[in-house]
MARRO-821628 format. One record per residue (C-alpha): residue number from 0; x, y, z. Coordinates in Angstrom, 1 decimal, always signed. Layout:
# residues N
<vovex NUM,<X,Y,Z>> ...
# end
This chain:
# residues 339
<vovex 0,<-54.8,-16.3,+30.1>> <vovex 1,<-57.3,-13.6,+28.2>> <vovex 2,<-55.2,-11.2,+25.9>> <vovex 3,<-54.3,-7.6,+26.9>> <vovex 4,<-57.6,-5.3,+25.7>> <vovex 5,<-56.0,-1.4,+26.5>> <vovex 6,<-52.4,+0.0,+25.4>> <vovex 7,<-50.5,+0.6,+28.7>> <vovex 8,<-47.4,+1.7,+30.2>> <vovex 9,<-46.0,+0.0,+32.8>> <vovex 10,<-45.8,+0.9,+36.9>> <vovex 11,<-42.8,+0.3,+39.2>> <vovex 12,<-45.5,-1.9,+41.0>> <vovex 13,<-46.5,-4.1,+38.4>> <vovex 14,<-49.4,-2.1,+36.9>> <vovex 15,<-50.0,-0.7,+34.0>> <vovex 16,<-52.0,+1.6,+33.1>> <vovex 17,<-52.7,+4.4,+29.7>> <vovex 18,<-50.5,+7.0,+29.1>> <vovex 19,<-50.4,+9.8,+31.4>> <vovex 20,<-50.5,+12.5,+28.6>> <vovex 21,<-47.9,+14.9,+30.2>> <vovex 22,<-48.1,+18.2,+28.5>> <vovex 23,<-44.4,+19.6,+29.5>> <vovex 24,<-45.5,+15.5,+28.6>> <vovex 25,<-60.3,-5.9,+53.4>> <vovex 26,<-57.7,-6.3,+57.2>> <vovex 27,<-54.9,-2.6,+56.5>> <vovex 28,<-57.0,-0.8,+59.0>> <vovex 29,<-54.6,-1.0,+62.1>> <vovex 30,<-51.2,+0.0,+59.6>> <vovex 31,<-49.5,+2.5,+61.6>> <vovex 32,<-50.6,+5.5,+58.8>> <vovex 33,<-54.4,+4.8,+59.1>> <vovex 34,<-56.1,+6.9,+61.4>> <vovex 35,<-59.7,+7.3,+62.0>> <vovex 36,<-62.2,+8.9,+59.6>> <vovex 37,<-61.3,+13.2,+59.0>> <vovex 38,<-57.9,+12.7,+61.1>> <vovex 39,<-54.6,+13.5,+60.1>> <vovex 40,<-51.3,+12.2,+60.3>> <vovex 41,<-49.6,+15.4,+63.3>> <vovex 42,<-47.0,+17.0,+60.8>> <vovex 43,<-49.0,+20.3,+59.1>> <vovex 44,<-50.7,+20.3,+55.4>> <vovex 45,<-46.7,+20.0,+54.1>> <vovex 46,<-43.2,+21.5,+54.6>> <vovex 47,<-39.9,+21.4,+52.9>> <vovex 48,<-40.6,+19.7,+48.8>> <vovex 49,<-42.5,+17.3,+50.1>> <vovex 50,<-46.6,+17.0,+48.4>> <vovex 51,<-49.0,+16.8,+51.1>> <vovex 52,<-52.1,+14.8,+49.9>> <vovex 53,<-54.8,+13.3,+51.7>> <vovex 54,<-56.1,+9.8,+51.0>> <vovex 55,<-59.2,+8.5,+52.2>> <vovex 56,<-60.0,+5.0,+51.7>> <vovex 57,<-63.2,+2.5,+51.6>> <vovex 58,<-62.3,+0.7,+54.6>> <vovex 59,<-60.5,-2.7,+55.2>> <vovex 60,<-63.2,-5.4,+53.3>> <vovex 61,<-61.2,-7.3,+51.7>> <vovex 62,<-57.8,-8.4,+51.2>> <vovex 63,<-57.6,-6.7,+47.5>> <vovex 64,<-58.7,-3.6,+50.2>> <vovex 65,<-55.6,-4.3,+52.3>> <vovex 66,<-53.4,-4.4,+49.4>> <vovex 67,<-54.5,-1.2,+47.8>> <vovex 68,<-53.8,+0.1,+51.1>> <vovex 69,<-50.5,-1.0,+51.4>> <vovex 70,<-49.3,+0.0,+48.1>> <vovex 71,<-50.9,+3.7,+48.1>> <vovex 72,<-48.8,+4.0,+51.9>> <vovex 73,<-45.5,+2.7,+50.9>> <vovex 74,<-45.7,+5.0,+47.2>> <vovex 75,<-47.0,+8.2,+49.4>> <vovex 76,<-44.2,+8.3,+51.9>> <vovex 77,<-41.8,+10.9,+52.3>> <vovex 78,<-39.0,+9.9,+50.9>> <vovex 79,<-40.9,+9.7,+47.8>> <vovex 80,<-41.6,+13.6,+48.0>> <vovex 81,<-45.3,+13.3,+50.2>> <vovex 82,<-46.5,+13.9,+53.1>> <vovex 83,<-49.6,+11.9,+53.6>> <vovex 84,<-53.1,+12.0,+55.1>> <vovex 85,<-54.7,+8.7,+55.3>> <vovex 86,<-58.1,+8.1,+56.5>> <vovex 87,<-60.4,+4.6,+56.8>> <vovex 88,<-63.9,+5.8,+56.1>> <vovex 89,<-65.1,+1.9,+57.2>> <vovex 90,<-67.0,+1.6,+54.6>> <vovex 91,<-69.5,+4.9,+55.4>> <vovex 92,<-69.8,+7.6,+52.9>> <vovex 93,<-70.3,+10.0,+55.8>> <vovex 94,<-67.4,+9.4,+57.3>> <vovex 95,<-65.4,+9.9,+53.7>> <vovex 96,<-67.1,+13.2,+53.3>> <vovex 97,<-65.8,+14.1,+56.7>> <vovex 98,<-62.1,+13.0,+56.0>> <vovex 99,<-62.1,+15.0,+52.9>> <vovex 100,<-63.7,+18.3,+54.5>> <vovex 101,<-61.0,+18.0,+57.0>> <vovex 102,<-58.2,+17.7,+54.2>> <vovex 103,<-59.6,+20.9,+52.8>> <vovex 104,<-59.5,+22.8,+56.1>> <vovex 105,<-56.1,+21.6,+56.4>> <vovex 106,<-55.0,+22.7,+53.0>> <vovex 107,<-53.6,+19.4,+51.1>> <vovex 108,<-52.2,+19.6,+48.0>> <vovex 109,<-54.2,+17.4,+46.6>> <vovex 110,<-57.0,+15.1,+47.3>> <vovex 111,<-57.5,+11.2,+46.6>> <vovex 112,<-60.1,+8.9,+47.2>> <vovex 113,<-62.0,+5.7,+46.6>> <vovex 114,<-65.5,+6.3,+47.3>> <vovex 115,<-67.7,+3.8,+48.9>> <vovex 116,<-70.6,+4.8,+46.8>> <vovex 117,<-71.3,+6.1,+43.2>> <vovex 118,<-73.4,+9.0,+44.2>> <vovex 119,<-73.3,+12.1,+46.9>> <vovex 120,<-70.8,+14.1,+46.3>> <vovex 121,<-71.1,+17.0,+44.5>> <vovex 122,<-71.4,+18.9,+47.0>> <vovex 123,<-68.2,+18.1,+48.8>> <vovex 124,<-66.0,+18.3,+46.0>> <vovex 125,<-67.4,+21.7,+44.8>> <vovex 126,<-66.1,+23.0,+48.4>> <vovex 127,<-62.1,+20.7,+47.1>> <vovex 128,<-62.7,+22.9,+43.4>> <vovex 129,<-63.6,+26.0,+45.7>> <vovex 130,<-60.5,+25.7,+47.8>> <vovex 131,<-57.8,+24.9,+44.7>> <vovex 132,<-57.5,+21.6,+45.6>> <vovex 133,<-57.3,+19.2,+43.1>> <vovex 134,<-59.0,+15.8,+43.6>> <vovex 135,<-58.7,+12.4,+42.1>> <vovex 136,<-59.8,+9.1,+42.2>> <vovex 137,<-58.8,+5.7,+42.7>> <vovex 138,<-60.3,+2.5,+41.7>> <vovex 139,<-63.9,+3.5,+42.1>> <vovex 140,<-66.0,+6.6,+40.0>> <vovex 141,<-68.3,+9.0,+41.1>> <vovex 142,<-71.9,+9.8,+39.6>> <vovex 143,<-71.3,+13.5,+38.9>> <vovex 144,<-72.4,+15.4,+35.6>> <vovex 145,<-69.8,+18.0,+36.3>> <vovex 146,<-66.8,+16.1,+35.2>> <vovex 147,<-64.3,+18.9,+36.6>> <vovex 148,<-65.0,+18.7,+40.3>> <vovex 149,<-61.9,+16.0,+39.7>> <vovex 150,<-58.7,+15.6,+37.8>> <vovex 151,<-59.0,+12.1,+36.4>> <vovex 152,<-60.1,+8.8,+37.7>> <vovex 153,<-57.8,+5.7,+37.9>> <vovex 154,<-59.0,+2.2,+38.4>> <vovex 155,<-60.2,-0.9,+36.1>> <vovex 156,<-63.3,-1.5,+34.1>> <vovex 157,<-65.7,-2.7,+36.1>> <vovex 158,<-68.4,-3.1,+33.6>> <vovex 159,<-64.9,-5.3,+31.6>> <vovex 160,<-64.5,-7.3,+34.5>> <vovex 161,<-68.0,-9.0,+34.4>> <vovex 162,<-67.9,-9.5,+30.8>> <vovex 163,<-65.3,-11.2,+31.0>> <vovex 164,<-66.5,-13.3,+34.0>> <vovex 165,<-69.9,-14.0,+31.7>> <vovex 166,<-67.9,-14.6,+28.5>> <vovex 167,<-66.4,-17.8,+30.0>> <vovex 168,<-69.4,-18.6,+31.4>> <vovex 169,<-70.9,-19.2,+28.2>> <vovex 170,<-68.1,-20.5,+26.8>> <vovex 171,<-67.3,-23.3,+29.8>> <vovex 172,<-70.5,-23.4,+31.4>> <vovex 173,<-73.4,-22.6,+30.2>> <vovex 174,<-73.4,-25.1,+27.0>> <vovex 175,<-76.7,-26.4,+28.4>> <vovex 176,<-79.3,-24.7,+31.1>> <vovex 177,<-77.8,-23.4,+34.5>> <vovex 178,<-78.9,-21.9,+37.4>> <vovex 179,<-76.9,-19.3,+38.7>> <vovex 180,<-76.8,-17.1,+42.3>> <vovex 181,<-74.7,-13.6,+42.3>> <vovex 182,<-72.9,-12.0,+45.2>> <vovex 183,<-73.2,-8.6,+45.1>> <vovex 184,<-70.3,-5.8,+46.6>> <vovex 185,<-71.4,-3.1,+48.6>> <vovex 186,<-75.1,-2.0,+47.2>> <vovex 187,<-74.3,+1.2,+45.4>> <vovex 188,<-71.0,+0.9,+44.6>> <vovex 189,<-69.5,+1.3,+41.3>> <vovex 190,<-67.6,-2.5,+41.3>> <vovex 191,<-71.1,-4.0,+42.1>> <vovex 192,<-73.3,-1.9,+39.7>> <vovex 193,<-70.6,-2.5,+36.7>> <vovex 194,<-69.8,-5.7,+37.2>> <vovex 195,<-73.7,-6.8,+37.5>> <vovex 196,<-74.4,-5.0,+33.8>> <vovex 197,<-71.5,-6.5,+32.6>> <vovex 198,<-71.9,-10.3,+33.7>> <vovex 199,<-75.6,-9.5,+32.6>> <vovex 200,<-74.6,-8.3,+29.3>> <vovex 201,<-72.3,-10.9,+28.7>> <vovex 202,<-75.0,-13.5,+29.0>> <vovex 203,<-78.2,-12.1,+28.3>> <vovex 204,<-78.6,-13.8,+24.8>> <vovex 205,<-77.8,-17.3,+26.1>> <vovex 206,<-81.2,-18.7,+27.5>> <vovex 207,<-79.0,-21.6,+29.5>> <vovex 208,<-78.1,-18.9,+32.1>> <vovex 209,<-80.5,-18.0,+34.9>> <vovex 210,<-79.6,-16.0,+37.4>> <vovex 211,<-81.8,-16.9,+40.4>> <vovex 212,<-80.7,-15.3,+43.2>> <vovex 213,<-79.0,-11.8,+43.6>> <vovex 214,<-78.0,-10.5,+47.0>> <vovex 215,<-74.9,-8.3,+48.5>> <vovex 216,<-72.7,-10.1,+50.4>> <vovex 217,<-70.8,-6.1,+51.0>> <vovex 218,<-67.7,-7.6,+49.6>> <vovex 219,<-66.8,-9.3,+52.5>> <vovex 220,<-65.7,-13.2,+53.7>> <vovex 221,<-68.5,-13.2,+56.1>> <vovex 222,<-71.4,-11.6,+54.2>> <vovex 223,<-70.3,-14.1,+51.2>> <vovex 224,<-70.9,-17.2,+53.4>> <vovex 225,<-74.1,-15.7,+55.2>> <vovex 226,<-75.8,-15.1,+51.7>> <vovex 227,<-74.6,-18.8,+50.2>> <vovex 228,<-75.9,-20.3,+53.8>> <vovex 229,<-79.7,-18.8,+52.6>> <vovex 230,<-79.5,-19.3,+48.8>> <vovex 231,<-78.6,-23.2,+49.7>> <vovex 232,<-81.4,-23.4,+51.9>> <vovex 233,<-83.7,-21.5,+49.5>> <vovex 234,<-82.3,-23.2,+46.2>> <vovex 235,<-81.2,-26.8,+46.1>> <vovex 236,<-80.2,-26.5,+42.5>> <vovex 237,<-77.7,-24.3,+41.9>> <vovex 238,<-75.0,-24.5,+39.4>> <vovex 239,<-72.9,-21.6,+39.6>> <vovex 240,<-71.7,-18.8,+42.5>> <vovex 241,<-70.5,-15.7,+40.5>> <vovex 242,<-68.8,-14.0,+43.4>> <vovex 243,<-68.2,-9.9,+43.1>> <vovex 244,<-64.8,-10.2,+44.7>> <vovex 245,<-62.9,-13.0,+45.7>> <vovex 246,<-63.2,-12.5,+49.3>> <vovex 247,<-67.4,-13.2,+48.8>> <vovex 248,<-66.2,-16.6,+46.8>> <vovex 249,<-63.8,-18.0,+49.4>> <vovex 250,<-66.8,-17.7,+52.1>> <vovex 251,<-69.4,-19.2,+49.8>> <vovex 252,<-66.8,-22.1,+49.4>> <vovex 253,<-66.9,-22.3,+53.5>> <vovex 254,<-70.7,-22.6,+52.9>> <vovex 255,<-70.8,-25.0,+50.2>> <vovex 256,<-68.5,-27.5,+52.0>> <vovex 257,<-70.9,-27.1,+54.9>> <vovex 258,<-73.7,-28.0,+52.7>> <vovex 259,<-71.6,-31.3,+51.9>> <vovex 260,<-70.9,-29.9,+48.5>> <vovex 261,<-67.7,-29.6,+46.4>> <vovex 262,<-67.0,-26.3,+45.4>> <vovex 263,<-65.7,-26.0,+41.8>> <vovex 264,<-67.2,-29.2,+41.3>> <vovex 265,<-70.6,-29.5,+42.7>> <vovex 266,<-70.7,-25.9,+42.0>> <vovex 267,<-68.8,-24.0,+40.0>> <vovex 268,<-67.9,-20.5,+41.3>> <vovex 269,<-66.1,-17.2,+39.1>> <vovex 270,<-65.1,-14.3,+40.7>> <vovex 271,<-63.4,-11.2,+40.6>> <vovex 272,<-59.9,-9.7,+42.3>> <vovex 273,<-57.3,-12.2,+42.3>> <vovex 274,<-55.8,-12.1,+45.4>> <vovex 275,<-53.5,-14.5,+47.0>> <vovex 276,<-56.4,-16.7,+48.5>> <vovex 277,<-58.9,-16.4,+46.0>> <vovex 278,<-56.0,-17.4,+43.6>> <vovex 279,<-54.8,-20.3,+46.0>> <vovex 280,<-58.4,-21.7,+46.1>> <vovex 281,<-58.7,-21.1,+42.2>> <vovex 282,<-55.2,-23.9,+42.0>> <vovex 283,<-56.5,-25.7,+44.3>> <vovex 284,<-60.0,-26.4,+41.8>> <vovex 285,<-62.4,-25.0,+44.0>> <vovex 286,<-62.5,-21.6,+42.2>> <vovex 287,<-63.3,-22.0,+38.4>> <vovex 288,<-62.1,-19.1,+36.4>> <vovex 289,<-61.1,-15.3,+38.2>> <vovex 290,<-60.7,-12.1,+36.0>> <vovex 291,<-58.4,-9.6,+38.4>> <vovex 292,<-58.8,-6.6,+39.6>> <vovex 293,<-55.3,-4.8,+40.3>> <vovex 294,<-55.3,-3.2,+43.5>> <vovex 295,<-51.4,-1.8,+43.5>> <vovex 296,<-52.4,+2.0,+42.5>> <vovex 297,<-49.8,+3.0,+44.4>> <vovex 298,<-47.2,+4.0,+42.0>> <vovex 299,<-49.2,+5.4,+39.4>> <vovex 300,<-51.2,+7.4,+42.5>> <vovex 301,<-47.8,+9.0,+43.0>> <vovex 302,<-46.9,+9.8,+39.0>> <vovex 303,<-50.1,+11.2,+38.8>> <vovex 304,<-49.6,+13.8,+41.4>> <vovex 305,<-46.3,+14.7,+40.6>> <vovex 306,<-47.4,+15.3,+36.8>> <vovex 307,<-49.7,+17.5,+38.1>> <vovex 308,<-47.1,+19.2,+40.4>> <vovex 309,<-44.7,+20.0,+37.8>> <vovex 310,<-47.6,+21.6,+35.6>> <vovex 311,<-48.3,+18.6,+33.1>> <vovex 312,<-51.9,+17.2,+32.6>> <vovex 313,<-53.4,+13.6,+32.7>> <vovex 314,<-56.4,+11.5,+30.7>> <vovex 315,<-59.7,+12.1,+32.5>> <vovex 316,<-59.5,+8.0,+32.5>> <vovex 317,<-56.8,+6.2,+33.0>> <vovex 318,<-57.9,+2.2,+33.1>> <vovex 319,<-55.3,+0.0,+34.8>> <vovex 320,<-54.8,-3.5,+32.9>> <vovex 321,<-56.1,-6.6,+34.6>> <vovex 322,<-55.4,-10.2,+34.1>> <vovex 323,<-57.7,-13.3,+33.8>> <vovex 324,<-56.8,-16.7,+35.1>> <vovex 325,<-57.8,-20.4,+35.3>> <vovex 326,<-56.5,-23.0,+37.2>> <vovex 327,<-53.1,-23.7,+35.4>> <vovex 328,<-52.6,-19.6,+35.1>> <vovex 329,<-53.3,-19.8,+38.5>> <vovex 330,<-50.4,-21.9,+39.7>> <vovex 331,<-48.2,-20.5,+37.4>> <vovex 332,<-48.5,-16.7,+38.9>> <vovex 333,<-48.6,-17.8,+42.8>> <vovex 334,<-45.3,-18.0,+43.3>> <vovex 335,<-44.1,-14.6,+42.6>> <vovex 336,<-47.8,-12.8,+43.5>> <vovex 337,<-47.4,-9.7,+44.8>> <vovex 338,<-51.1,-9.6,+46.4>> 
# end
């Protein structure tokens, strides 16, 4: 397993993340909470102690999606001290900006988010900043050179992530020429951008790897199998899948053993998340190597908010620590997985 990089405090969930700073110191779209993009759960903007915040999230891609879900809805409830909002912007931006203009004519507390795309929204979090209302975000960043339209941003590093994917590539594979096809996330999104550059920086001064095909499979099952189906048929030499997400891997595995290939074998495949399948198929060999992604924000989502409540302040950046795993890691940590 790769050592810890960051300092960090540990969550009730199982995260950990940097210290807060106080100064007085895809599939969880039909939970019960989610409602449909800019609507609201029916109590008003908050009543009694509780918080009221409003949460809109990507959509419901991926299983790592479904879990961040689940973890920000059972930390957010009210007998935690919130009253929450939660939206599923199905993976539009539009419909995002809509949830959050509703949250401010509704007058939340507080605003969280994980946008679906890097850039955009300036203009709707000048009207949050406008209205008092602060705003923060959750595993993916914004593209903003005003750095106050939000409090601070909590999530993992991206750019980290696909170093650490291309480190072991040159280090287990790539110790003589290979020919390698990427699967994007969503086009525009801060996970795909960051963990492109970083795979990319990882490995551009070993002339074994070349990446030969690039193409977003949008973080999901499906678009990972589609894309593998047409770089097979378009390249009958390829070495190694690195996958964006683990969701993309496990359907590029479906297309490999179409192709009468053995994944991990025939072709090797990294990815990125570490969720319960991606992990089961990493033990099971046809996954090589996975660097993870947390998704249980949750708790820290919640100390976050109520530091800010009770006056205190928070880093700007607060980078959650992720794990790396390969096979015997793997079957070591599925048994008492969370996600």
């Amino acid at each position: 397993m790769v050592s810890k990089k960051f300092s960090m405090r540990a969550a009730a969930a199982g995260v950990a993340v940097l210290a807060l700073g106080l100064s007085a110191c895809s599939s969880g779209g039909d939970d019960d909470n989610t409602a449909d993009p800019g609507s609201s759960s029916s109590e008003g903007s908050g009543g009694g102690d509780t918080i009221s915040v409003g949460f809109s999230q990507v959509g419901s891609e991926s299983g790592w999606r479904a879990a961040n879900t689940k973890s920000i809805q059972e930390s957010l409830t009210k007998e935690n001290g919130f009253d929450l909002k939660f939206s599923d912007a199905q993976q539009k931006q539009e419909n995002q900006i809509q949830a959050i203009r509703s949250y401010i004519a509704q007058g939340v507390k507080y605003i969280a988010f994980s946008p679906v795309v890097e850039t955009g929204w300036d203009a709707v979090l000048q009207e949050a900043k406008a209205a008092n209302i602060p705003v923060i975000l959750t595993d993916r960043a914004v593209d903003t050179q005003d750095k106050t339209l939000y409090k601070t941003f909590i999530g993992s590093d991206f750019v980290e992530e696909g170093k650490r994917i291309g480190e072991w590539v040159n280090e287990n594979v790539a110790t003589e020429p290979i020919n390698v096809v990427e699967l994007q996330g969503t086009t525009g999104s801060a996970p795909a951008i960051d963990r492109k550059q970083g795979f990319e920086d990882a490995t551009k001064s070993n002339t074994n790897v070349k990446i030969i095909a690039s193409q977003t499979g949008d973080f999901t099952r499906d678009g990972g199998k589609k894309v593998m189906e047409g770089f097979l048929q378009a390249n009958p030499d390829i070495d190694l899948v690195y996958a964006h997400n683990d969701d993309m891997a496990l359907g590029a595995i479906e297309a490999i053993e179409a192709a009468g290939k053995v994944p991990g074998k025939d072709i090797k495949i990294v990815s990125i998340d570490g969720v319960k399948d991606g992990m089961q198929a990493l033990a099971d060999g046809k996954i090589n190597y996975i660097v993870e992604c947390n998704p249980l924000l949750g708790p820290d989502l919640a100390d976050i908010i109520k530091t800010l409540d009770s006056g205190g302040t928070v880093e700007p950046r607060i980078v959650t620590h992720d794990d790396a795993f390969d096979q015997a890691a793997a079957k070591e940590a599925l048994p008492t997985r969370q996600y």
